[in-house]
C-alpha positions in Angstrom: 5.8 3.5 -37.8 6.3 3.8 -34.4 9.0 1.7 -32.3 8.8 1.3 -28.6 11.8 1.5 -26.4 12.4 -2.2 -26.0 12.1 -2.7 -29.9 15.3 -2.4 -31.7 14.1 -0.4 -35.1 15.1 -1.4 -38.7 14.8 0.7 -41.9 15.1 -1.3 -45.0 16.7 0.2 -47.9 15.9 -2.5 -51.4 14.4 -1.7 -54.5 12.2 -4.7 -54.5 9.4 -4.3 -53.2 8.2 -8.5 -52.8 11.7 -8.7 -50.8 10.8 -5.8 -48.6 7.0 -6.8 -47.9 8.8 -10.5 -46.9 10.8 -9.1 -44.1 8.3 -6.7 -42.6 6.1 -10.0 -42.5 9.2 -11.9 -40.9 9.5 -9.4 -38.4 6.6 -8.6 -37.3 6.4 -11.6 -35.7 8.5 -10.6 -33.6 8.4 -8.7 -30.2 12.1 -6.8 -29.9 12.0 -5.9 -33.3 9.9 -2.9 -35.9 10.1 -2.3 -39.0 11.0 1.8 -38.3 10.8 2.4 -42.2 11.6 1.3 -46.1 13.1 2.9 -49.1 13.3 1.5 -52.9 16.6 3.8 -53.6 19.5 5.5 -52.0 18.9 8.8 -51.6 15.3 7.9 -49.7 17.3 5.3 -47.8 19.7 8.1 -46.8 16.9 10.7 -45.6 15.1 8.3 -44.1 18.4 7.0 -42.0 19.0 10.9 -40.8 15.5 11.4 -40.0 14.8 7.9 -37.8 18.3 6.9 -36.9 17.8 3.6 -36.9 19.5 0.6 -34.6 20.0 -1.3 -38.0 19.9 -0.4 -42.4 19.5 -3.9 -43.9 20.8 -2.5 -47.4 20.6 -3.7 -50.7 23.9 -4.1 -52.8 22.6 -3.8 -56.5 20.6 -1.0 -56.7 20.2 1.2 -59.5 22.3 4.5 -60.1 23.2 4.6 -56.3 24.8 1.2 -55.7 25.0 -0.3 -52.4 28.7 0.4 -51.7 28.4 3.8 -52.6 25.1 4.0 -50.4 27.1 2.7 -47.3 30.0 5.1 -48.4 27.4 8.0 -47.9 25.8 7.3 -44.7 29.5 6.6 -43.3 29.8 10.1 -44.4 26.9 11.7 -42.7 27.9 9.9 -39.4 25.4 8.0 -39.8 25.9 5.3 -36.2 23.1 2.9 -37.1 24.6 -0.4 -37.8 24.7 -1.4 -41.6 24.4 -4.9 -42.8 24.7 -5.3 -46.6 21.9 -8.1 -47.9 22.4 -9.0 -51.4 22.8 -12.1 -53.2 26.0 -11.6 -54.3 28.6 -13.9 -52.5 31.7 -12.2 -54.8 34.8 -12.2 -52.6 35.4 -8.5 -53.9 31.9 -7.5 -52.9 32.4 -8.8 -49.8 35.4 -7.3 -48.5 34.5 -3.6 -50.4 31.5 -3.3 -48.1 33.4 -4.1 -45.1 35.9 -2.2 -46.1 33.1 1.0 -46.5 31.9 0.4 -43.0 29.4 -2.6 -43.1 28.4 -3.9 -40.0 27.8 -7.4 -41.8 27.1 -8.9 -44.8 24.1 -11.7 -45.3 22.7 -13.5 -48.4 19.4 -13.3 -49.3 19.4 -16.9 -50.3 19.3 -17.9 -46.2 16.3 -19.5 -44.8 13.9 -17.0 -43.3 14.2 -19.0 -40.0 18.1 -18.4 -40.3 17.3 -14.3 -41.0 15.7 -13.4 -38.2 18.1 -14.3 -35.8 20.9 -12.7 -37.8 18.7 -9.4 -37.6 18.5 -9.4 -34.0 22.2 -10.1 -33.6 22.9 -7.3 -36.1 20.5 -5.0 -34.2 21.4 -5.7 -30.6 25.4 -4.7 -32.2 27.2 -8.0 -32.6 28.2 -8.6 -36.1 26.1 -10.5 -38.6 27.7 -12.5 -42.1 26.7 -15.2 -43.4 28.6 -19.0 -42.2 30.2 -19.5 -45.6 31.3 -15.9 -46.3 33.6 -16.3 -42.6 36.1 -18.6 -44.2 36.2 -17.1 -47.9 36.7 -13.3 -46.5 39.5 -14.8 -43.7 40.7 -16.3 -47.0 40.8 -13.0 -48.8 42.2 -11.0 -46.3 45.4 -13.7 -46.6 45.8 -13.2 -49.7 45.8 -9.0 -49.6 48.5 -9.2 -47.5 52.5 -10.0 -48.2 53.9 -12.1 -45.3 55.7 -9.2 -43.8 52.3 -7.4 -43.2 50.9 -10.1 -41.1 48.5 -9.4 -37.7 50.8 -10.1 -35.0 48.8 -10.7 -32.0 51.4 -10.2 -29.5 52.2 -6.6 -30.2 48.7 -5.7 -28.6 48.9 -4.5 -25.4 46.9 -6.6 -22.3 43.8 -4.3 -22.6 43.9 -4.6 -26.6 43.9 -8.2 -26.2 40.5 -8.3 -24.4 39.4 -5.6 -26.6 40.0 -8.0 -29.5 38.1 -10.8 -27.8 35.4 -8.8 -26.9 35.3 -7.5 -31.1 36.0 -11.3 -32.6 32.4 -12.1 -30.3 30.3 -9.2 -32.2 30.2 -6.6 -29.3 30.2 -3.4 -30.7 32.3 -0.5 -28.7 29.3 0.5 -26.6 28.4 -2.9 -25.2 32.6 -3.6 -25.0 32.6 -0.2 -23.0 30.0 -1.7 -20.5 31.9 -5.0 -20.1 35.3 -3.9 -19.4 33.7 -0.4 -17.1 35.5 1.8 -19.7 34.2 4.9 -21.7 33.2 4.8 -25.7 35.4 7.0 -26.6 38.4 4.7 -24.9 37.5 1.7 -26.4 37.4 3.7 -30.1 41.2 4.8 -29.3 42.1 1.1 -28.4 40.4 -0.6 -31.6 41.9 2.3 -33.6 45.8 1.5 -32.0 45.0 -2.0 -32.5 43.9 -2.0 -36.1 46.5 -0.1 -36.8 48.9 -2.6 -35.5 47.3 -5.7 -36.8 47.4 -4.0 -39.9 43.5 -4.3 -40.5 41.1 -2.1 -41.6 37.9 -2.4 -40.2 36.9 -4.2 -37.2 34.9 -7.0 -38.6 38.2 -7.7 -40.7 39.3 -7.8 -36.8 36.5 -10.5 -36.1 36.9 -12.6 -39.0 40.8 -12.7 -38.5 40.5 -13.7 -34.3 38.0 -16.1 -35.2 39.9 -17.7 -37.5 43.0 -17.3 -35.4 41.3 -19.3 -32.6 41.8 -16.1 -30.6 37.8 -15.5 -29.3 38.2 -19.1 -27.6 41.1 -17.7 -25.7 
């Protein structure tokens, strides 16, 4: 399927076919998006990713033999830069911070209203982060509870540019479109979100996003 420049392009990677045939149908309907490609397992999913390098993989958690996390785990490891979002029904705490923990982008239920899905795509696509409203306050809850009190973020050991940087993350911009804002190069926003997970003592930057959110910080 072809996808024109203006289109962001989504490969769907879900073994059910019903499910898949829904979203093309949702999404066609729309002008910025295309469906670039589908795949019922993981190891499709994962050739298909290399060859059409999507903008987003809307990827299924429970698959059989290849599950989702180990899918994510895979594509992570072939560099894959398309941005993942995990869409499952599984609202499990564990599942939840696992896949962010492999590298999703996001995390969405497939029990949302379609109306409620597409614009979660096109956030997802465009690089701002995409999970579900009720999974915010139950994976800021989680990541509390991971931590002993000594480990806590402490938000005023980031330096000046580290504190926009954080802003700029808790809002969903991903490091090219925060590159663009502040006039700064990828590659120097990637060393300041690495410096500044590593002193918030988080692991991935949507456990960034989730924790400044519920920190009050993006209204800074």
């Amino acid at each position: 399927m072809e996808t024109t420049e203006n289109q962001a392009s989504i490969l769907l990677i879900d073994d059910h076919p019903l499910l898949r045939q829904g979203i093309k149908q949702l999404v066609e309907l729309e002008d910025d998006m295309q469906i670039a490609g589908e795949a019922s397992n993981a190891l499709d999913g994962i050739a298909l990713a290399l060859d059409l390098e999507p903008d987003l993989i809307l990827l299924d958690l429970n698959m059989p033999e290849i599950n989702g996390i180990e899918t994510l785990k895979r594509l992570r490891a072939e560099n894959v830069s398309s941005r993942i979002v995990i869409f499952t029904v599984s609202d499990h705490e564990d599942d939840v911070v696992a896949a962010l923990r492999a590298g999703a982008d996001g995390y969405l239920l497939k029990d949302m209203e379609p109306e409620d899905l597409v614009p979660q795509l096109r956030q997802a696509a465009t690089g701002r982060m995409a999970i579900s409203d009720r999974l915010t306050a139950l994976l800021a809850q989680a990541l509390r509870d991971q931590k002993p009190e000594t480990e806590k973020a402490d938000y005023n050991s980031l330096t000046p540019r580290e504190k926009d940087i954080l802003k700029l993350i808790a809002d969903g911009l991903s490091n090219k479109m925060i590159g663009r804002r502040l006039d700064i190069s990828d590659g120097t926003v990637k060393v300041h979100v690495k410096h500044l997970l590593k002193k918030l003592k988080l692991r991935s930057r949507v456990e960034v996003a989730v924790w400044a959110v519920e920190e009050g910080l993006h209204r800074d």
